[in-house]
C-alpha positions in Angstrom: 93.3 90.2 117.9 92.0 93.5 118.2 91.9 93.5 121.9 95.4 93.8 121.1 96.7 91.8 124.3 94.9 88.2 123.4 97.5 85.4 121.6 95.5 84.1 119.0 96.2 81.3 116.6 94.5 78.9 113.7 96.1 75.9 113.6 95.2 72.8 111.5 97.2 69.7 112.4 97.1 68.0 109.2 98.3 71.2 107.1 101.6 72.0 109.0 102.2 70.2 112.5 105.2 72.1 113.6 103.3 75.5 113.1 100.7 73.8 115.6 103.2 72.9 118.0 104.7 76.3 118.5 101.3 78.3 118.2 100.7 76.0 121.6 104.1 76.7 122.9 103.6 80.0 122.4 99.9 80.0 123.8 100.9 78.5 127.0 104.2 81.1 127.4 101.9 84.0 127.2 101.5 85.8 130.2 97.7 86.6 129.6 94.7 85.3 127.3 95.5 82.9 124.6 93.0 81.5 121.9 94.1 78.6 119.5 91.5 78.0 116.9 92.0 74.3 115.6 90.4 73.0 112.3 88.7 69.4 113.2 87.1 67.7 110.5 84.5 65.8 111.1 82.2 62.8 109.3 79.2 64.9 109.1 81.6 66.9 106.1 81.5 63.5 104.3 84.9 62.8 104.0 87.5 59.5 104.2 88.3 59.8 107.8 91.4 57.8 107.3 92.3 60.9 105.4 91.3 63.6 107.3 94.8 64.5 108.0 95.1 65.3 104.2 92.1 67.0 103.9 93.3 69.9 106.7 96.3 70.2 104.4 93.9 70.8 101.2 92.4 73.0 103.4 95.2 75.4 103.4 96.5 75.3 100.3 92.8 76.2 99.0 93.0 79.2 101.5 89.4 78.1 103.2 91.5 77.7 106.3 94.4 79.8 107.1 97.4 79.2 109.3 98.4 82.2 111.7 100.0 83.2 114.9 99.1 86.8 116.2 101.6 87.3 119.4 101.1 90.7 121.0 104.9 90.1 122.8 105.9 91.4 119.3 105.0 94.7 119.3 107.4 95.1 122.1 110.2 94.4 119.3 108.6 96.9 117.0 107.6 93.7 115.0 104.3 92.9 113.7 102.3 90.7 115.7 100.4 88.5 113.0 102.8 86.3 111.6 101.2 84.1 108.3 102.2 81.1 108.5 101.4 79.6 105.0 102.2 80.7 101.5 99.4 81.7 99.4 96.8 79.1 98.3 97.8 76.9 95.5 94.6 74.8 95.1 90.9 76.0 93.9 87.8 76.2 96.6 86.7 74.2 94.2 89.0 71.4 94.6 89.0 71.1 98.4 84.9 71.7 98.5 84.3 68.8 96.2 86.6 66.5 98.1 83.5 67.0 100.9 80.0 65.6 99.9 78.3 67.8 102.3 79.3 70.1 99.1 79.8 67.7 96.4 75.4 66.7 96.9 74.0 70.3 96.0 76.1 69.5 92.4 73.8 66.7 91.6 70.5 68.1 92.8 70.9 72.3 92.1 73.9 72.7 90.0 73.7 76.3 89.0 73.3 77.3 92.8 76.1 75.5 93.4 78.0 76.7 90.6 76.7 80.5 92.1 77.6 79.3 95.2 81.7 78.1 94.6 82.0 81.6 92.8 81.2 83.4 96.1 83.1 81.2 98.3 86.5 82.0 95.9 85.3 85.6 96.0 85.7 84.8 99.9 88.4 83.3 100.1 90.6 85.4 97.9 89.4 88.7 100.0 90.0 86.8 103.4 93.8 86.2 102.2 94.8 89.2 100.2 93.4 90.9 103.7 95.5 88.8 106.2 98.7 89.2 103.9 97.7 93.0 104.1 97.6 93.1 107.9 100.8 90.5 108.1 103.0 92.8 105.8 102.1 96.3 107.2 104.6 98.3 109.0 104.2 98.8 113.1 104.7 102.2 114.0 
């Protein structure tokens, strides 16, 4: 995104499937480079894999993954080019890190690192999304 002439977009198909679609519509209408960055969960994260549609969506609404389109054709409308597409998180890092046992483990065998460990990843997480809705509100000159 700081190339300023690359379409970039995080997608997760479980969170908000329409948002994927048009980040790939959008993608492939670019006339130049395009990079879609798609969530996948996977077994190794030790989750229900029948409900690993569900878990992108807890994803987002922890913040852990966020939801974004950054279209440089904007700024040729005098709009911004990253458009958030998500409200802000609703759930704890806490919530959707326990749902994965790759996280839920160091709880039973080191609790106080992991307890250390959840602080800094909500420290994270709220930084990473108070500065995305920063750079999505700001004016274009």
């Amino acid at each position: 995104m700081t190339y300023g002439n690359v379409y970039v977009a995080s997608v997760a198909l479980g969170a908000r499937d329409e948002h994927t679609l048009k980040a790939f519509l959008e993608a492939e209408a670019y006339d130049g480079p395009s990079i879609i960055i798609a969530y996948s969960h996977c077994i190794a994260h030790g989750i229900n894999m029948t409900t690993g549609m569900n878990h992108q969506k807890t994803l987002v609404e922890s913040g852990r993954w966020l939801l974004y389109r950054h279209n440089p054709k904007l700024l040729l409308q005098g709009k911004n080019p990253l458009q958030l597409d998500m409200r802000s998180p609703t759930q704890s890092v806490e919530d959707s890190m326990y749902q994965e046992n790759r996280f839920k483990m160091l709880t039973k065998s080191k609790p106080e690192v992991a307890k250390h460990l959840l602080e800094q990843a909500q420290a994270e997480v709220d930084a990473r999304w108070q500065m995305y809705q920063y750079l999505a509100k700001r004016d274009i000159l």
